[in-house]
C-alpha positions in Angstrom: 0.0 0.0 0.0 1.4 3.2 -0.7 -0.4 6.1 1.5 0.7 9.1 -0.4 -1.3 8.7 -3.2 -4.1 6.6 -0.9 -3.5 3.6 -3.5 -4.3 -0.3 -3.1 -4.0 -3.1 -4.6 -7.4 -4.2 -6.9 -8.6 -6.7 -5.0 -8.7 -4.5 -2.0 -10.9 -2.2 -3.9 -14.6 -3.2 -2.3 -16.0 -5.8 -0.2 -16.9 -7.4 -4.2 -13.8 -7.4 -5.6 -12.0 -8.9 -2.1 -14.9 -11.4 -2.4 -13.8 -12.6 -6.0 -10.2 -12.4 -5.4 -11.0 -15.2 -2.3 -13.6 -17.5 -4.4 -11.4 -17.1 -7.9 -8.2 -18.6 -5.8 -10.7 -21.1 -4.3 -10.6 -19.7 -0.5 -13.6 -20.0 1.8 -11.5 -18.5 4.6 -9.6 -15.1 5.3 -7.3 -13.9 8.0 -7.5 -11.7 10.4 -4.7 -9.5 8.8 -6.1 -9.1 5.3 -9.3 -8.0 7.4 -7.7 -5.6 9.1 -6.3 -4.4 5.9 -9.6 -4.1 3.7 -11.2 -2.0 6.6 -8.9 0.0 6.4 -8.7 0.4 2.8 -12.5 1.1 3.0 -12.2 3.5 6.2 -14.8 0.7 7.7 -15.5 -1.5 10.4 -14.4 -5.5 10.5 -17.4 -6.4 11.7 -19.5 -4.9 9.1 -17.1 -6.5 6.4 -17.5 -10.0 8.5 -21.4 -9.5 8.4 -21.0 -8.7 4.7 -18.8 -11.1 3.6 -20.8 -14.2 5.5 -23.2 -13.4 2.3 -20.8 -14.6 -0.1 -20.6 -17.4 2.1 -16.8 -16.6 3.5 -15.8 -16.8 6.9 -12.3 -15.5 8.9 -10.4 -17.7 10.3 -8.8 -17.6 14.3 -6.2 -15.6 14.9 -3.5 -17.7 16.0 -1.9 -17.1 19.4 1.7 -17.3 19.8 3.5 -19.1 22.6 6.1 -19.8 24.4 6.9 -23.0 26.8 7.6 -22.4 30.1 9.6 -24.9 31.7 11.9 -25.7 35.2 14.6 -23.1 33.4 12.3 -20.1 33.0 12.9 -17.1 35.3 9.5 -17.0 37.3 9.5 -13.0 37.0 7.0 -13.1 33.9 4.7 -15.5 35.0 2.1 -12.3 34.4 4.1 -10.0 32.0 6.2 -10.9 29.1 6.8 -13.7 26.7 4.4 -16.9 27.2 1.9 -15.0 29.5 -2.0 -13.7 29.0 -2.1 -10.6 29.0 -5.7 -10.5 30.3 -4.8 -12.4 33.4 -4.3 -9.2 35.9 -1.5 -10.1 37.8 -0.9 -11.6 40.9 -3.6 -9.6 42.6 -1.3 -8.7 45.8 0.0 -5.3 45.4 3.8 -4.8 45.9 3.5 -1.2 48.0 1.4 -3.2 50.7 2.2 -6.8 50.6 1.2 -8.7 54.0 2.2 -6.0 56.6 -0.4 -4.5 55.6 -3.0 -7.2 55.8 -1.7 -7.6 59.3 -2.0 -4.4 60.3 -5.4 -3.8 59.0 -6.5 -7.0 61.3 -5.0 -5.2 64.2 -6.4 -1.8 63.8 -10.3 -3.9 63.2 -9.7 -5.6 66.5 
C-alpha cells in the first residue's frame, strides 16, 4: 500500500472485488490480517465487512496465538508479564507497596 497517493491493490478495492479475489483462488477463509487491511482500505469496520462477507458465504479464520513453553529453566518474573503470558490475566492480585504488613496491620487496627 502506498499512503501518499491513498493507492491499493485491486482486490482490495470493495467488499466485491476482495470477495472474488477469495472464491477465484478457491478460498472460503480469510485472515484476520487481510481484514484488518480491507477496513482500512474502506475506512470501515471489520465487523460490518464479516457480516458482509458471511453473504458470499466466506468466513475469517482464528487468529493464531503465539507461545512460548515455560519450563523448570524459565525465570519465574513473567509468570504475568512478558513472553508466554496472557495478558488479560491481571496479575498476581497482591499489590507490591502493601504486601502482607499491611493485611496484618489492618487486622489489628479492626480488633
Amino acid at each position: 500500500m502506498n499512503r501518499k497517493d491513498n493507492s491499493f491493490p485491486p482486490e482490495y478495492a470493495s467488499v466485491e472485488a476482495f470477495a472474488e479475489d477469495l472464491i477465484d483462488d478457491d478460498r472460503e477463509t480469510y485472515t484476520p490480517e487481510e481484514a484488518d487491511y480491507l477496513a482500512e482500505c474502506l475506512r470501515t469496520s471489520v465487523s460490518k465487512l464479516r457480516k458482509e462477507l458471511r453473504g458470499y458465504g466466506l468466513e475469517m479464520t482464528a487468529r493464531e496465538v503465539v507461545r512460548e513453553v515455560r519450563t523448570f529453566s524459565t525465570s519465574s518474573h513473567d509468570r504475568w508479564y512478558g513472553p508466554g503470558s496472557s495478558a488479560t490475566h491481571g496479575g498476581s492480585g497482591v499489590d507490591s507497596d502493601y504486601g502482607i504488613q499491611a493485611w496484618s496491620g489492618a487486622k489489628r487496627r479492626a480488633a
